[in-house]
N, C-alpha and C positions, 0 to 999 in steps of 0.2 A: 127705390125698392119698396113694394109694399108687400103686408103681413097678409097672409088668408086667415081669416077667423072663422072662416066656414065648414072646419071640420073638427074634429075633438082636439087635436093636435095642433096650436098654430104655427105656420110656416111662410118662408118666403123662398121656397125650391119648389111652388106649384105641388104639390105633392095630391091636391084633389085631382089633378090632370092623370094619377096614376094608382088606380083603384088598387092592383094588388099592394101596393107597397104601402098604401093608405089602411089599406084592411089590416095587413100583418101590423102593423104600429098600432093601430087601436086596439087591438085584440091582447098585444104586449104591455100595453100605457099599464092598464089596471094593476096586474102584476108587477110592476117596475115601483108603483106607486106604494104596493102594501108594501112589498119587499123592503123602501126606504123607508118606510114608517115604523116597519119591525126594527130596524137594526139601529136607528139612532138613538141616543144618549133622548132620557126625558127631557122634556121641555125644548127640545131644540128648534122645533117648529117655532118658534118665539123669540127665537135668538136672529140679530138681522146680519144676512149674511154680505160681505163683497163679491160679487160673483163675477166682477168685471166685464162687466154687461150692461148696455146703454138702457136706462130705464126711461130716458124721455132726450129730445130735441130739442133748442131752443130755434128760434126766430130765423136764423143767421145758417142753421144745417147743424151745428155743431152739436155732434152727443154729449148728452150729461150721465156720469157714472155715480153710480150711489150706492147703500146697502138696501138690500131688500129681506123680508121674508122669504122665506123660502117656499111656501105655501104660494104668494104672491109671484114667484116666478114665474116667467112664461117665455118658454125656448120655443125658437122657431128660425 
C-alpha cells in the first residue's frame, strides 16, 4: 500500500483521484488544525504521544509502533 504525498493531506484511499472530496478536506484541514491548537492544555504539542500508529517499517514488512509528536503526525 502506498502513501500519496501529493496533496495537503496524505493518503493511501487515492483521495487525489477525487477532486471534490479532496477539495472539501483541504478547505476543513485548516480549521480542524486551529480548532486543536485552541483547545489543548499549553505545551502539549511537545508532549510525545502513542497514537498507535506505525511510524516506520522494518526490512522484514513488519510495523514499528512508537510515540510521536503530535505536530509530527501524519494520517492518511
Amino acid at each position: 500500500m502506498n502513501v500519496s504525498y501529493d496533496t495537503q493531506i496524505p493518503n493511501n484511499v487515492g483521495l487525489s483521484s477525487d477532486k471534490r472530496v479532496l477539495k472539501a478536506l483541504e478547505k476543513w484541514h485548516p480549521g480542524y488544525i486551529n480548532w486543536w491548537n485552541d483547545l489543548i492544555p499549553e505545551n502539549f504539542q511537545q508532549s510525545l504521544v502513542y497514537l498507535r500508529t506505525a511510524v516506520s517499517v522494518d526490512p522484514k514488512g513488519w510495523a514499528k509502533f512508537d510515540y510521536v509528536k503530535m505536530p509530527e503526525y501524519r494520517w492518511g
